[in-house]
C-alpha positions, 0 to 999 in steps of 0.5 A: 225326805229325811232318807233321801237328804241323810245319803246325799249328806253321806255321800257328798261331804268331807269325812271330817267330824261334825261338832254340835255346841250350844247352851247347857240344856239345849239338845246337844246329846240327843241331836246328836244321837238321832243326827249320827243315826240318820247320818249311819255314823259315831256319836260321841258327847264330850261329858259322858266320854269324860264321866267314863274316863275319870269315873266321876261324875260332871257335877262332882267336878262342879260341885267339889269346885273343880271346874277347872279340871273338868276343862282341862280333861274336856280340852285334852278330850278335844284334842283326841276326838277331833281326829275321829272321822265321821262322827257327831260330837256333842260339846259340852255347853262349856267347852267351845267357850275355850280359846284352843278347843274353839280354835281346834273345832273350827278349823276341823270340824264342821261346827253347827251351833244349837240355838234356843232364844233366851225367853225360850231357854227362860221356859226351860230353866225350872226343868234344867236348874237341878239338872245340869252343874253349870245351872245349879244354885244360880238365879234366872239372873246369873244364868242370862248372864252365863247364856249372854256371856257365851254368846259370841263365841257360839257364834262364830260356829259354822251354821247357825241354827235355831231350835227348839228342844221341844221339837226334836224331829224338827232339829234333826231336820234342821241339821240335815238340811244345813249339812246339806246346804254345805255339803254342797259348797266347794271345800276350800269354803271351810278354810 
């Protein structure tokens, strides 16, 4: 079904980039990896572009309190990728929370939001708290706060989608058969 579903995606839709946004830690990057490879196109997550072009580390702008120029290079990164065509972006949990990066997004790519339920998310954190910059030193607390926080804006993503990060296979799927559903719809659905 994969197969079948990813050539009729491939041949039915616009060649505009298709961007995935969700919380830190839910499957952004590899969705994303696995989705362009079902898809036979580009696969770009916005943090590694970033580590690459400034040859830092994400956790050395957190950790060093430089966040805010970590968002500027994710906004300026924003601005180059989205004239990529056919490809799967990987946003990083923190960059569709920008107004001009949101705004962008939306208006020209297909933006699928990547959804795991708190008490879902709440299984994840042991795993995840020393592993991503935006986690690290924050209570349970602070972390549901940051997930309620960012929420809306999450939501105003195209296609809403929810995931289990444990289940890969199933996501992919999941994505495919959303692509599939839009691909179908007349275009000027997305203006």
């Amino acid at each position: 079904m994969v197969k079948t579903l990813s050539s009729a995606i491939t041949q039915g839709r616009d060649n505009r980039p298709i961007a995935l946004v969700g919380f830190t830690g839910v499957g952004k990057s590899q969705t994303g990896r696995f989705l362009s490879s079902e898809l036979k196109c580009s696969f770009i997550d916005t943090d590694s572009y970033i580590q690459n072009m400034t040859g830092r580390l994400v956790d050395d702008f957190f950790e060093k309190g430089k966040e805010d120029l970590f968002r500027r290079y994710e906004r300026g990164v924003a601005q180059q990728l989205i004239q990529l065509k056919n490809t799967v972006i990987a946003l990083g949990g923190g960059a569709f929370i920008d107004d001009f990066t949101r705004k962008l997004f939306l208006a020209r790519a297909l933006v699928i939001h990547l959804y795991v339920p708190w008490d879902e998310y709440e299984k994840l954190l042991p795993e995840l708290a020393n592993s991503r910059p935006t986690l690290k030193y924050k209570s349970t607390q602070e972390v549901s706060e940051l997930y309620s926080n960012r929420m809306p804006f999450y939501a105003q993503a195209h296609i809403q989608l929810t995931v289990f990060p444990a289940n890969l296979s199933k996501t992919v799927d999941l994505c495919l058969e959303a692509l599939a559903v839009e691909t179908e719809r007349p275009k000027e659905a997305f203006t």
